[in-house]
C-alpha positions in Angstrom: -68.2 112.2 -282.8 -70.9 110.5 -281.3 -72.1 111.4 -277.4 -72.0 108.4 -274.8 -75.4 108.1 -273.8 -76.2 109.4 -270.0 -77.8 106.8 -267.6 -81.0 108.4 -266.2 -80.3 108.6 -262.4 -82.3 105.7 -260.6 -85.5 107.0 -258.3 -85.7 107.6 -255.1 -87.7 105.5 -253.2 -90.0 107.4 -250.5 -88.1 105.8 -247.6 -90.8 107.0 -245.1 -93.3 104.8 -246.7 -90.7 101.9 -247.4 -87.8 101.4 -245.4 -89.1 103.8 -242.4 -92.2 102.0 -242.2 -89.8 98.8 -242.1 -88.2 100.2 -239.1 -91.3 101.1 -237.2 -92.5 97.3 -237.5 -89.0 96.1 -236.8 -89.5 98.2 -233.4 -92.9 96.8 -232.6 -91.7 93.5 -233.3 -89.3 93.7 -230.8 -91.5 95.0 -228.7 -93.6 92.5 -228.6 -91.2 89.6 -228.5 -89.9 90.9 -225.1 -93.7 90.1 -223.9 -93.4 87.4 -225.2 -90.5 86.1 -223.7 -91.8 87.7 -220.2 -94.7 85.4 -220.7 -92.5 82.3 -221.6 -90.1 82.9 -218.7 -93.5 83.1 -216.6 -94.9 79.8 -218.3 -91.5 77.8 -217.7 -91.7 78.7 -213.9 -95.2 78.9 -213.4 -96.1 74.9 -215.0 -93.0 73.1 -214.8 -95.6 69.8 -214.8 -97.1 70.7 -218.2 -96.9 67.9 -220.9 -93.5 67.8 -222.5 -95.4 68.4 -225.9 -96.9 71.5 -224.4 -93.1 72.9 -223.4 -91.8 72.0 -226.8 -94.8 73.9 -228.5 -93.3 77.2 -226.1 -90.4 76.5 -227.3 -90.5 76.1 -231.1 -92.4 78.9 -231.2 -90.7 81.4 -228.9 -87.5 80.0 -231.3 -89.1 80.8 -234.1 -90.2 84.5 -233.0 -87.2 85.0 -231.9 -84.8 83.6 -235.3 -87.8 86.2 -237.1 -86.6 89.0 -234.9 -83.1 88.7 -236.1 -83.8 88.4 -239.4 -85.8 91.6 -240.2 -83.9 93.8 -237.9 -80.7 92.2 -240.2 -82.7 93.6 -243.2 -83.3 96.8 -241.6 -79.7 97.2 -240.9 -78.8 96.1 -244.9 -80.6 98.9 -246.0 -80.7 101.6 -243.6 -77.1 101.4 -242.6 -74.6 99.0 -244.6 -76.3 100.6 -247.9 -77.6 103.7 -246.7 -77.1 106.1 -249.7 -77.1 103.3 -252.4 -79.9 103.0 -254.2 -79.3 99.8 -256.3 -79.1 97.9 -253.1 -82.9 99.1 -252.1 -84.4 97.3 -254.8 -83.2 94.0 -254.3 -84.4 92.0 -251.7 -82.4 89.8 -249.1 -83.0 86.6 -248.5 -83.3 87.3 -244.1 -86.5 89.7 -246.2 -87.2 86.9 -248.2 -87.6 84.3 -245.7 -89.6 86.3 -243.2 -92.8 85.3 -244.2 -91.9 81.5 -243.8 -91.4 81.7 -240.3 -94.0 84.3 -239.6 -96.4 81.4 -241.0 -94.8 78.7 -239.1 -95.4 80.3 -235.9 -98.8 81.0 -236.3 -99.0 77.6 -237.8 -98.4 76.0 -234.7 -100.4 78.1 -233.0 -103.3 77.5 -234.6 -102.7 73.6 -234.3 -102.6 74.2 -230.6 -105.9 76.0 -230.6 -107.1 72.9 -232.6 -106.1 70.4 -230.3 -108.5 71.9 -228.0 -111.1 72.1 -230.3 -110.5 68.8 -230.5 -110.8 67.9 -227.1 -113.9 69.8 -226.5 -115.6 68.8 -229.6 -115.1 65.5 -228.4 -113.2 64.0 -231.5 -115.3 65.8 -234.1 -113.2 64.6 -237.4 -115.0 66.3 -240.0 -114.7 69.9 -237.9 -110.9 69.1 -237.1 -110.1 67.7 -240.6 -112.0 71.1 -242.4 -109.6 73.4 -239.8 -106.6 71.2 -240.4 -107.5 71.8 -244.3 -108.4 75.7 -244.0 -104.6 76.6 -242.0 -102.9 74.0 -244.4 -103.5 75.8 -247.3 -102.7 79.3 -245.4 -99.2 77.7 -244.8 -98.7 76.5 -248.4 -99.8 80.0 -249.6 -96.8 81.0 -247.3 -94.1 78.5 -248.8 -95.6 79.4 -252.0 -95.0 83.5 -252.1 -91.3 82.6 -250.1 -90.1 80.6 -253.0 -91.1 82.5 -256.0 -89.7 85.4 -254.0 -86.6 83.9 -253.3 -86.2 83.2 -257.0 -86.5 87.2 -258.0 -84.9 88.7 -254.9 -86.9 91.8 -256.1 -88.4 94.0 -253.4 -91.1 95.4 -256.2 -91.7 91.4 -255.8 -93.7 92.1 -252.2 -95.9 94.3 -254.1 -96.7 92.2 -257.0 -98.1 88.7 -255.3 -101.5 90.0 -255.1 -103.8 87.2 -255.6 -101.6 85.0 -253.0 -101.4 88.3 -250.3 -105.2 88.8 -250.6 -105.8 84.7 -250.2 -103.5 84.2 -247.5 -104.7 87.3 -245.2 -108.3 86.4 -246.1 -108.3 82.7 -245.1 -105.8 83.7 -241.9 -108.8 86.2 -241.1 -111.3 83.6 -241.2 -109.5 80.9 -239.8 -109.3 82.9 -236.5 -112.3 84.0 -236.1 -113.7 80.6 -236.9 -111.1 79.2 -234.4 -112.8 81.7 -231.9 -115.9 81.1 -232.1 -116.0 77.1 -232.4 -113.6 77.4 -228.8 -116.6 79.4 -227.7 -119.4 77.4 -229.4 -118.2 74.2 -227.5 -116.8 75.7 -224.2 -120.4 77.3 -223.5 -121.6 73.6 -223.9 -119.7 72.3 -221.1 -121.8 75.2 -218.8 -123.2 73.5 -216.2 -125.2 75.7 -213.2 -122.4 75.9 -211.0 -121.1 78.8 -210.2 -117.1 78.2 -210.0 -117.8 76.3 -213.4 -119.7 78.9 -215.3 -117.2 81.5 -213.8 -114.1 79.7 -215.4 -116.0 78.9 -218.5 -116.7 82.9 -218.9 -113.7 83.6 -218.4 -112.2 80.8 -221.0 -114.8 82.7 -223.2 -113.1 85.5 -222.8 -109.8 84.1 -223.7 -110.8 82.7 -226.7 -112.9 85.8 -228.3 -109.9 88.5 -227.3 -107.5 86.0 -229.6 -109.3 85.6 -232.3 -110.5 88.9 -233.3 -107.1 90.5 -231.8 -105.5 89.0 -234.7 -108.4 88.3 -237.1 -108.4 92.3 -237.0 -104.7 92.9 -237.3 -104.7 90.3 -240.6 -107.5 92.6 -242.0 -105.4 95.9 -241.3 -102.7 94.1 -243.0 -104.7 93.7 -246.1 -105.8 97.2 -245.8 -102.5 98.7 -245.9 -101.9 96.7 -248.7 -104.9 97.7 -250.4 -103.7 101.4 -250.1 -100.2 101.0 -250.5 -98.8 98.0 -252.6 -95.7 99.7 -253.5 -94.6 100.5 -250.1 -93.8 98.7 -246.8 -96.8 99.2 -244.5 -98.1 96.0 -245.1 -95.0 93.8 -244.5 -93.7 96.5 -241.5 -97.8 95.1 -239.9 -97.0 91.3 -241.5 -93.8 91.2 -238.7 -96.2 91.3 -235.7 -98.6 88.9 -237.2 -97.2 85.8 -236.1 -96.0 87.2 -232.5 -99.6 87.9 -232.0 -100.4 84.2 -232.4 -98.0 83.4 -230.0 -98.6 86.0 -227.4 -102.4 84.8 -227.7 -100.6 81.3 -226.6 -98.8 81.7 -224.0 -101.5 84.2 -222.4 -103.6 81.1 -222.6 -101.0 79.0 -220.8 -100.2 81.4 -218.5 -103.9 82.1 -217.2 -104.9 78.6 -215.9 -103.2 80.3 -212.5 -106.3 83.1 -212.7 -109.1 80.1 -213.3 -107.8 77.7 -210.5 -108.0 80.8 -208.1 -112.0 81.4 -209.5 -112.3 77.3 -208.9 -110.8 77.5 -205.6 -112.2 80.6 -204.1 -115.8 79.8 -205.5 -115.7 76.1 -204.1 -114.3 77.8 -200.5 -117.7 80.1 -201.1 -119.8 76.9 -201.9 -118.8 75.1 -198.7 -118.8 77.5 -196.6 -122.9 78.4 -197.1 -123.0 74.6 -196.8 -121.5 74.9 -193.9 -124.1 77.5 -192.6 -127.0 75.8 -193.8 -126.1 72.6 -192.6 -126.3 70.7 -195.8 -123.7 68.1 -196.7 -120.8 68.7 -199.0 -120.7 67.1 -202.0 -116.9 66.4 -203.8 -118.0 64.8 -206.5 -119.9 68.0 -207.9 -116.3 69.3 -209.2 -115.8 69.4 -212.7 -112.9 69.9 -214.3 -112.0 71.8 -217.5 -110.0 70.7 -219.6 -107.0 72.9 -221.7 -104.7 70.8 -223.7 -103.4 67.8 -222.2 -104.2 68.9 -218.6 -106.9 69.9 -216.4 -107.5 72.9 -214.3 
């Protein structure tokens, strides 16, 4: 009489460097999406004359943040509670996994259109630049779409650690496109210096703005990589991927928000200005204002 034959038991995954890591970023994310929504709530009351594009921009990407939020601490909830135990279940892959990555690009899709737009404005039109950046974070979007579908079609979570070439692409050109973003906001914002004090002041401090976005999350895209580099199998990577796109949009609305701190260096520098003139006896001149301009308005 023959013996049945005896299923080898399935592995045990190292949950501290899968799902635990999962949690951790889950946490973090959540963290940073209450800045976030501290900054919007700020924004909304702070500009409530801001371009109706400019508000919709807030809002599609504090939506989208926030519909990301819900959908990886859902996944961390499939596997660490409704499934805790059951190992089958933590090798396949739910779609709220699966889809993450979509709207983490989307987000920071937007973003980066919003930091083109002023690009844009200060490059005075340049197409070629504009139609090279518009190129360089389409493809970084596509790359996105790409790696959702064909994991979507596997619903394997082995399948996060097996996209290679299109991981190391998309962090790559999301890495460059920032810091490229950066400096060519710097690059044309130093132009517009001028001699004047209350200008150069708000142009440093524009600077400023620009440089802290750009490497904040050109270095949190290569970290990204990194941990994928020395862990493919586990869930570093992706638990780091979460906070990616809230990054972008943090960077945003910080942006927004501090046209409040460069109309008080405007202001206080032109009460500074008339005053000497006032000393000296010289006449004041108005027309010696200049204006900077963010977006679609003027500080």
């Amino acid at each position: 009489m023959s013996e049945s034959p005896i299923c080898a038991p399935l592995p045990i995954p190292d949950l501290g460097t899968t799902y635990g890591a999962m949690l951790i970023g889950v946490i973090f994310a959540t963290f940073l999406q209450g800045i976030l929504t501290l900054q919007t709530v700020i924004y909304y009351d702070s500009y409530p004359s801001d371009p109706i594009s400019t508000k919709l921009t807030v809002a599609i990407v504090w939506c989208f943040d926030t519909f990301h939020l819900v959908l990886i601490a859902q996944s961390a909830y499939h596997y660490l509670i409704n499934n805790w135990g059951v190992l089958p279940a933590l090798a396949v892959s739910t779609w709220e996994l699966d889809v993450n990555i979509l709207f983490i690009g989307l987000s920071s899709f937007v973003c980066q259109l919003f930091f083109m737009k002023r690009i844009w404005i200060f490059s005075k039109r340049n197409v070629l630049l504009i139609g090279f950046l518009a190129a360089l974070c389409t493809t970084i979007i596509a790359l996105d779409i790409l790696v959702t579908v064909q994991i979507l079609q596997n619903r394997s979570v082995a399948e996060f650690g097996e996209k290679k070439t299109e991981i190391i692409i998309t962090f790559t050109l999301g890495a460059i496109s920032d810091l490229v973003l950066a400096s060519l906001l710097c690059y044309y914002v130093r132009r517009n210096t001028s001699g004047f004090e209350k200008t150069d002041s708000m142009i440093s401090l524009i600077v400023k703005y620009a440089v802290t976005t750009g490497l904040v999350t050109s270095i949190w895209g290569i970290l990204t990589l990194v941990a994928y580099f020395a862990s493919p199998d586990g869930f570093s990577f992706v638990a780091m991927h979460f906070s990616l796109g809230r990054l972008y949009t943090n960077a945003l609305l910080a942006t927004l928000n501090s046209r409040k701190n460069l109309r008080s260096i405007l202001q206080g520098t032109t009460l500074k200005s008339s005053a000497r003139k006032e000393e000296t006896g010289e006449p004041r001149n108005e027309s010696m204002s200049m204006s900077i301009p963010l977006g679609n308005y003027t500080v």
